[in-house]
C-alpha positions in Angstrom: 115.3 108.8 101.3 117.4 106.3 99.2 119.4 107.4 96.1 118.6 105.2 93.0 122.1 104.5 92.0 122.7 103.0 95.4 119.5 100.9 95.1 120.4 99.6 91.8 123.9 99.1 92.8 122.9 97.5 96.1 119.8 95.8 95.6 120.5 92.7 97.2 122.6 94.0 100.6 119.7 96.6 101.0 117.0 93.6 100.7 119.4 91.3 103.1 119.4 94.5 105.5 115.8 95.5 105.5 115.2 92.0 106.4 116.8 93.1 109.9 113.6 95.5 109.7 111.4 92.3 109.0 110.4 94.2 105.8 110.7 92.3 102.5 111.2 95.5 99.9 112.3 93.7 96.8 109.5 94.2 95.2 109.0 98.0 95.9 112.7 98.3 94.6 112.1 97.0 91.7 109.3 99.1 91.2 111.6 101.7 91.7 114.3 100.9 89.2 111.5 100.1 86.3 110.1 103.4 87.1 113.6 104.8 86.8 114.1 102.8 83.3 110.6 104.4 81.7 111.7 107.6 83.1 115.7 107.3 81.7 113.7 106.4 77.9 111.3 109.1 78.2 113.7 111.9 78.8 116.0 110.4 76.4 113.1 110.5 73.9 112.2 113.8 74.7 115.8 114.9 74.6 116.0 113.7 70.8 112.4 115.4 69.9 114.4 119.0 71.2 117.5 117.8 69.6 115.6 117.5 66.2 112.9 120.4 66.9 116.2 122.5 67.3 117.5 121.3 63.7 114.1 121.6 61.9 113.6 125.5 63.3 117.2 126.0 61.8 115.6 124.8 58.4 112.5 126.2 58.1 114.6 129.6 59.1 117.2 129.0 56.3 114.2 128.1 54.0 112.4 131.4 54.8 115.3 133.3 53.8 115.8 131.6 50.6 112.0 132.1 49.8 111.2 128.8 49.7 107.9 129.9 52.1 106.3 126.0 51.1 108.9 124.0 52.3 109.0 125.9 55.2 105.6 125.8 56.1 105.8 121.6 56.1 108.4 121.4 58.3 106.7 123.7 60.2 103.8 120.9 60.8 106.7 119.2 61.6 107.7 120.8 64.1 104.3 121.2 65.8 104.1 117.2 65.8 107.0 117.2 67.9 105.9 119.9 70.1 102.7 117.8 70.5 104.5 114.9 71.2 107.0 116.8 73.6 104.1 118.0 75.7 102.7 114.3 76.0 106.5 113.0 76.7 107.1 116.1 80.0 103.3 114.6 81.6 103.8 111.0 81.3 108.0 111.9 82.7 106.0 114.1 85.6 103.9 111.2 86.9 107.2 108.6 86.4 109.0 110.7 89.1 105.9 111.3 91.1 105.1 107.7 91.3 108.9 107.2 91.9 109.1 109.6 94.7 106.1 108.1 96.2 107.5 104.7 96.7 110.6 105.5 97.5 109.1 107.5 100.5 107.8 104.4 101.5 111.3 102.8 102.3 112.8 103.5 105.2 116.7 103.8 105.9 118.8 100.6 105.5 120.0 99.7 109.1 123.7 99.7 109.7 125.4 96.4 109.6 125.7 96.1 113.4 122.0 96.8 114.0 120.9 93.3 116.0 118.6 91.5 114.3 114.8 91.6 116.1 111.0 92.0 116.3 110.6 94.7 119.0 112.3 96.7 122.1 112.9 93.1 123.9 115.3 92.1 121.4 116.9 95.3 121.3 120.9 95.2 123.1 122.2 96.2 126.1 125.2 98.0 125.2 126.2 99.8 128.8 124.6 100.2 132.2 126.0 102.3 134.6 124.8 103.6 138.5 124.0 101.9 141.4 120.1 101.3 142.1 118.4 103.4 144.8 117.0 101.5 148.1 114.4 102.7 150.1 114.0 102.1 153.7 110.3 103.6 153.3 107.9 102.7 150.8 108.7 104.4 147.9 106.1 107.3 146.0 105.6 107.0 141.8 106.4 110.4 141.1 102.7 111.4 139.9 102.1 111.2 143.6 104.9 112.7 144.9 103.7 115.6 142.5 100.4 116.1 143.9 102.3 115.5 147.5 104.6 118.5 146.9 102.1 120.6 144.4 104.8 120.4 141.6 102.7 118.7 138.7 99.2 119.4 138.3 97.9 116.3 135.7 94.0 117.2 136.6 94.2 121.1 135.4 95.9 120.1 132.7 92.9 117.7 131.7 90.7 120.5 132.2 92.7 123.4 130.4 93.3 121.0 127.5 93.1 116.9 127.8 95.3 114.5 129.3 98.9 114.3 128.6 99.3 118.2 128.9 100.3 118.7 132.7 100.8 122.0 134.1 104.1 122.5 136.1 103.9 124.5 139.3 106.0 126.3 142.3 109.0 124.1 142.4 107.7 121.3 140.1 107.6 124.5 137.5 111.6 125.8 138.8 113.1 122.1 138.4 111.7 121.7 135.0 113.4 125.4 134.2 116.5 124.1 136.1 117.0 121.1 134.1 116.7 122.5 131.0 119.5 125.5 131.3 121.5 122.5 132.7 121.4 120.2 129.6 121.8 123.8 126.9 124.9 124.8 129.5 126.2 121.2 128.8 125.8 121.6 125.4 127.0 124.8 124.7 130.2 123.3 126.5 130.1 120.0 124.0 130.8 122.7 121.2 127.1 123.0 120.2 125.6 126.4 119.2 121.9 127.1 120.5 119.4 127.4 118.2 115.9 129.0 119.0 114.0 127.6 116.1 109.9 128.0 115.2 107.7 125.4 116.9 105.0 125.0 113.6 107.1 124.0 110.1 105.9 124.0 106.8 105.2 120.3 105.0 108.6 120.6 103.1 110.4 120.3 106.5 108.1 117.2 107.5 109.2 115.5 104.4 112.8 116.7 104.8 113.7 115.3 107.8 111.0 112.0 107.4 108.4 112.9 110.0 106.2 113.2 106.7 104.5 110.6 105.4 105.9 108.1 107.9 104.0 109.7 111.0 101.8 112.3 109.7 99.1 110.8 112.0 101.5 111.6 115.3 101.6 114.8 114.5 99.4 118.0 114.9 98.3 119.4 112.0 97.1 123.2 112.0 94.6 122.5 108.5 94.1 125.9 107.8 97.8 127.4 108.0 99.0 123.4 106.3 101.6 123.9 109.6 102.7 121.5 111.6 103.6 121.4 115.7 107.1 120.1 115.8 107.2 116.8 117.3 110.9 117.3 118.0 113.9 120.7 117.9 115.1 117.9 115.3 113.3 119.2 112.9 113.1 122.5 112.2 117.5 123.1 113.6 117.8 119.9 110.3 116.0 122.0 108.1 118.1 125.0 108.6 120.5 123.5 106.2 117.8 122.0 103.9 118.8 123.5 99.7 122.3 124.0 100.9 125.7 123.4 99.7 128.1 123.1 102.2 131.8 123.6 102.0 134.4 120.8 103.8 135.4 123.5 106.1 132.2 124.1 108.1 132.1 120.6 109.1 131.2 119.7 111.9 128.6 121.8 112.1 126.9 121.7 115.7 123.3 122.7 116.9 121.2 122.5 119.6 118.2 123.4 121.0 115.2 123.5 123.5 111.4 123.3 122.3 108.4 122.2 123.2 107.6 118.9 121.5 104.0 118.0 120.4 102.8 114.8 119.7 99.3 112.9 119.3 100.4 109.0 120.5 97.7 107.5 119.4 96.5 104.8 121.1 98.6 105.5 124.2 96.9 103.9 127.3 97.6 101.6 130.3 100.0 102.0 133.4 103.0 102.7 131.1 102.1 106.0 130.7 100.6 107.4 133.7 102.0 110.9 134.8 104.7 112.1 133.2 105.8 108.4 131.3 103.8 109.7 128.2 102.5 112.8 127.6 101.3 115.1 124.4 103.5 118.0 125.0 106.7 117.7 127.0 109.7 119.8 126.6 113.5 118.7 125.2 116.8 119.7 124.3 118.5 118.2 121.2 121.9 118.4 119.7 121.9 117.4 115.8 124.9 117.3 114.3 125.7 117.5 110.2 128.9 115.7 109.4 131.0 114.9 107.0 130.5 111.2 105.7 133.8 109.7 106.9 133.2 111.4 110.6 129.4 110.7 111.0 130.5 107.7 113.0 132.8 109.3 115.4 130.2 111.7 115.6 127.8 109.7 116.8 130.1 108.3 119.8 130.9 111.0 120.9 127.2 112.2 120.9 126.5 108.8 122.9 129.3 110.0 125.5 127.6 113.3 126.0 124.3 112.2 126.7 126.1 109.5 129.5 127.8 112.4 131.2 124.8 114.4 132.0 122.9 111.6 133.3 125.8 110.5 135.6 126.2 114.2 136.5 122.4 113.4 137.6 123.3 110.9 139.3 121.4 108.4 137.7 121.4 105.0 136.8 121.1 104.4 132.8 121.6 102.0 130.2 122.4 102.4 126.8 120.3 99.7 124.2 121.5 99.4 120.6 117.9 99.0 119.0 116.7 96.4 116.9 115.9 96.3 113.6 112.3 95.6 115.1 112.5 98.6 117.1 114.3 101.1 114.7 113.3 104.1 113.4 111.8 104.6 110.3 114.7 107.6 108.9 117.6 106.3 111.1 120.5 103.8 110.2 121.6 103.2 113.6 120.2 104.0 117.2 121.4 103.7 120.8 118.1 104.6 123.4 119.2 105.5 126.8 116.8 104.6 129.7 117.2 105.2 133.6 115.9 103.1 136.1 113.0 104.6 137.9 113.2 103.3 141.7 109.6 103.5 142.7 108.5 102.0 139.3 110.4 99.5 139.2 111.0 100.2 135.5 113.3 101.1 133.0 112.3 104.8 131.0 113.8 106.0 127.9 114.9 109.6 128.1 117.0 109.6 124.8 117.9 108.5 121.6 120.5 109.1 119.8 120.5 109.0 116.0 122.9 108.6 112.5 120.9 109.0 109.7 123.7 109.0 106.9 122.4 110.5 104.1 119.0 109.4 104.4 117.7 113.3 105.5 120.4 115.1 103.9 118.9 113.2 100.4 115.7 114.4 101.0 116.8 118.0 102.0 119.0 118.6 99.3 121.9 119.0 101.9 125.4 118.1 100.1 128.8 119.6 100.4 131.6 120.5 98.1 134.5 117.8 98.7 138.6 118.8 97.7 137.6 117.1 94.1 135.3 119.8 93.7 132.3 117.1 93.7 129.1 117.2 95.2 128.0 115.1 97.8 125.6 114.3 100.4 126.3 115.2 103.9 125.1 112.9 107.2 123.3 114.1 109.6 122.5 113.3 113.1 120.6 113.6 116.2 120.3 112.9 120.0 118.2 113.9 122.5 120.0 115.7 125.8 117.8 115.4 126.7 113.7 114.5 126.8 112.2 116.5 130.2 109.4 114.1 131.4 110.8 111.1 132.3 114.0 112.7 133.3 112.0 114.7 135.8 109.9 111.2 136.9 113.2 109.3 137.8 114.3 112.2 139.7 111.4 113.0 142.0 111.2 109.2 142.6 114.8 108.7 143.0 115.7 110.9 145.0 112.8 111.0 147.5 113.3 110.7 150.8 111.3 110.6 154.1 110.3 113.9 154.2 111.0 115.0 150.8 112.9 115.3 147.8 116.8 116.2 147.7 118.1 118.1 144.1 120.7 117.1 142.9 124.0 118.7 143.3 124.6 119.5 139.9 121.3 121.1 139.8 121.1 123.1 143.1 122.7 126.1 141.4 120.1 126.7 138.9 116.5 125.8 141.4 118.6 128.0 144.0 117.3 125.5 147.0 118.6 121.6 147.4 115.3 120.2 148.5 111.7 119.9 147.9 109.4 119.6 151.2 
């Protein structure tokens, strides 16, 4: 969420910026700051009707004493008038705020300066590509095949035990998908981050926290009864650890990570993009999120880039790194890079990360600031990257590194399945 003071200082390089987003939010802003003017008068009103209650209850006290009961009595209808008039004042400043938190949850973050400008993910930047692309001297198996070949992914039981895009991992299929995940928390943990095992339902204060809430309230799962919601990402409830807190300088950075399930609806989702694993309702992840101090966040964020490379080349497999688009951005972030491998049999490009600086858009919303050497308080940044998604991690390397007569591991990985192939 944006700070006022920045929109009013900034209103015309936040306007030129959103425009990256194809979003024209002058008028919402101004909304904004009028709201914020009828608000600044009505607490200054309200302030003088205290200031002045305050002086007349010093009266009528100094007029009891002295026995002049009549004059105190008027200026006690004074003061009920203002009390009156107080009351009305706090309701109309209540609904000024409300109606100024509600549209200024309706603006997302203002892209960086170097965020390309750009409808959708085909105008988005190739930044990097590394790898060599696989050949096959065979014809090549999508990896939903070679998953009902080798009985490592069941898609139909899934179906039947809940709906599509909830598969059902099995035998080996079950022992990679373990593998990989101790892999990218072992890579982690040596990056510096500390493991968090967080709750997979959060309350609606974490939704709004972090921005899930309202922006995609219809992408997640909502539990009515409990008013919980299924985490669509470890993003949100590690974030929200440090939400109502006031950091010191010293604890920066402060590193987390962690593996959850992830649940979300995708509405809408159909087509041959996302057969088998390509899109699915539940799927598993590990995420780093970082909070940083403001004059690191960028550093940060390379470095978070560079972690996510070296597991995938670890892999063994070829990626690219795309700085998105405005087009393409997301709605809390300031600046993205998306990382896709190449899967082989698909002849496709799938995006198994992105990774994420916010600035102070989350930390605004959470509350998160820090105390700087002035003795000041200020907002934090905070980040995030996945390290990464499961799914299509686990497509590109059944499909990439299938062979004749089954399925080599890769090296890195061989010590966690404890065997090197699939046959």
């Amino acid at each position: 969420m944006l700070q006022i003071p920045y929109l009013r200082e900034n209103k015309d390089l936040i306007v030129e910026r959103y425009a990256k987003r194809n979003l024209d939010a002058a008028e919402t802003i101004n909304q904004i700051i009028a709201l914020d003017d009828q608000r600044k008068s009505t607490q200054q009103s309200m302030d003088q009707d205290l200031a002045e209650g305050n002086a007349l209850a010093k009266q009528i006290g100094a007029l009891f004493k002295n026995g002049k009961a009549s004059e105190a009595n008027e200026l006690k209808e004074k003061t009920k008038i203002l009390k009156e008039k107080s009351s009305a004042e706090k309701t109309k400043l209540q609904e000024i705020e409300e109606a100024q938190l509600n549209l200024l949850y309706l603006l997302p973050n203002v892209p960086n300066e170097i965020v390309p400008n750009g409808n959708s993910d085909a105008d988005n930047k190739i930044v990097a590509e590394h790898g060599e692309e696989v050949k096959f001297e065979f014809d090549a198996l999508p990896h939903w095949e070679l998953a009902k070949k080798y009985n490592l992914i069941d898609f139909e039981l899934g179906v039947k035990i809940s709906g599509a895009g909830f598969p059902v991992y099995m035998g080996k299929g079950a022992k990679l998908q373990r593998a990989l995940i101790n892999f990218f928390l072992d890579e982690a943990e040596a990056a510096g981050y500390s493991e968090v095992i967080p709750p997979h339902l959060v309350n609606e204060a974490s939704g709004y926290g972090t921005g899930q809430l309202p922006d995609k309230e219809g992408q997640m799962y909502h539990v009515g009864e409990d008013d919980l919601y299924l985490i669509p990402t470890a993003e949100v409830p590690i974030t929200n650890i440090y939400r109502d807190v006031i950091l010191k300088e010293s604890d920066f950075p402060i590193k987390n990570c962690g593996y959850t399930p992830c649940f979300r609806r995708e509405a809408g989702s159909y087509g041959k993009d996302v057969r088998g694993l390509n899109r699915l309702h539940q799927f598993d992840k590990v995420e780093i999120v970082q909070v940083q101090h403001p004059s690191k966040s960028y550093e940060a964020l390379e470095g978070m880039v560079k972690h996510v490379a070296s597991i995938l080349e670890k892999l063994g497999l070829k990626y690219r790194i795309a700085l998105l688009c405005g087009g393409d951005l997301g709605f809390t972030s300031a600046i993205t890079y998306d990382f896709e491998v190449y899967s082989a049999a698909q002849n496709r490009w799938l995006e198994v990360s992105s990774v994420s600086n916010f600035e102070t858009f989350q930390a605004n919303r959470l509350k998160l600031r820090f105390k700087n050497e002035e003795g000041k308080t200020e907002l934090a940044h905070t980040l995030n990257g996945s390290a990464l998604a499961l799914p299509r991690i686990m497509a590109a390397l059944l499909e990439n590194f299938q062979v004749e007569n089954g399925i080599k591991i890769p090296e890195v990985l061989v010590p966690y399945t404890k065997f090197d192939k699939i046959d």
